[in-house]
C-alpha positions as CSV (number, residue, x, y, z in Angstrom):
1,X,1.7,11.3,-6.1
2,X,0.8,14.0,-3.6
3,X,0.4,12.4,0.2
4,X,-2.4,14.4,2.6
5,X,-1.9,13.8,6.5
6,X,-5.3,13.1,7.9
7,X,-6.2,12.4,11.6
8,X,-9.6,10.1,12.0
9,X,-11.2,9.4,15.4
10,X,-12.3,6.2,15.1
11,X,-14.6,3.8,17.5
12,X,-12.5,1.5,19.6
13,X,-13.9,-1.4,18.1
14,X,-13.2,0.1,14.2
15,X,-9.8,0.8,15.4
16,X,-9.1,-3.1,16.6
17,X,-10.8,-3.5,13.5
18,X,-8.7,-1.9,11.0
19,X,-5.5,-3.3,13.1
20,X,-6.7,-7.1,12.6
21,X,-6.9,-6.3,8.7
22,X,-3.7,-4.2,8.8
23,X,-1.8,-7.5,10.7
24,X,-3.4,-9.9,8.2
25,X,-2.1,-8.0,5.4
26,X,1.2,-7.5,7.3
27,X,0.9,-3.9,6.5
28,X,1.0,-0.8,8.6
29,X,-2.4,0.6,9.5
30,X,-2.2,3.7,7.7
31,X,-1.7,2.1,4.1
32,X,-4.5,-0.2,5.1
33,X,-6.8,2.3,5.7
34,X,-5.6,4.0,2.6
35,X,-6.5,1.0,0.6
36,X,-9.6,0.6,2.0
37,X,-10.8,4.6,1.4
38,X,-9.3,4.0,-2.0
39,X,-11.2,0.9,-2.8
40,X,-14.7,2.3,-1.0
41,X,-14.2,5.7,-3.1
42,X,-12.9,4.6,-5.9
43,X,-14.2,7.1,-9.1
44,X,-16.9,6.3,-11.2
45,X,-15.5,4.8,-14.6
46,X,-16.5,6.5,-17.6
47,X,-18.8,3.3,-18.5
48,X,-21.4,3.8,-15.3
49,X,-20.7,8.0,-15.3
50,X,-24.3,8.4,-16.6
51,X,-25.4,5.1,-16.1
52,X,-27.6,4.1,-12.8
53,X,-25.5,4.3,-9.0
54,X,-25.4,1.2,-7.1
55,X,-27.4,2.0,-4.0
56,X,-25.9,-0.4,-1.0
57,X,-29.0,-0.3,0.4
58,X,-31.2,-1.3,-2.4
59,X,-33.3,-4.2,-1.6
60,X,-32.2,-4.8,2.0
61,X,-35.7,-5.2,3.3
62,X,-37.0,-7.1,0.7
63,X,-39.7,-9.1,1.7
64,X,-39.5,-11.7,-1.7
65,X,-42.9,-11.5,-2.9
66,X,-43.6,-11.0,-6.2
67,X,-46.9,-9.3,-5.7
68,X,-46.6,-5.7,-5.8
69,X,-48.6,-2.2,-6.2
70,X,-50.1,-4.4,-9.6
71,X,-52.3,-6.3,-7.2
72,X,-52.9,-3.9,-4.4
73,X,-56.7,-4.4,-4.8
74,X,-56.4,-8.0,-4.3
75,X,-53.7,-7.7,-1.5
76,X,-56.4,-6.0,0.7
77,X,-59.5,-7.7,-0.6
78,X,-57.5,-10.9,1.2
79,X,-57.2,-8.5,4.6
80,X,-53.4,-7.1,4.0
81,X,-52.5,-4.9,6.8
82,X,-55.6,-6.3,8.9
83,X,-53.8,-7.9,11.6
């Protein structure tokens, strides 16, 4: 396996960070952050190539109604957005 030397700048508080997780793996910090990269980049396997991505984002401001653009009239007959 080839190796490529890399320097990162990271945040202080990244750093302390990735030197917690490196000392609770008892690992050195540049394997850890290997692993992590690795793990975070990981290839797409031939299975989900052409399928959908999973968006991280997807859903974060969800607001857990189930009434949607289908009852938009209704929505602001009742006065949505009026306050």
């Amino acid at each position: 396996m080839e190796v490529m030397s890399l320097t990162v700048h990271l945040p202080d508080e990244l750093a302390d960070r990735l030197a917690a997780e490196a000392a609770r793996r008892g690992a050195g910090v540049d394997e850890t952050a290997a692993e992590l990269l690795s793990a975070a980049l990981e290839p797409p396997s031939s299975d989900t190539a052409a399928g959908p991505r999973r968006l991280a984002f997807a859903a974060i401001g969800a607001s857990g109604s189930t009434r949607g653009a289908a009852q938009a009239d209704e929505l602001l007959a009742e006065g949505f957005g009026r306050d």
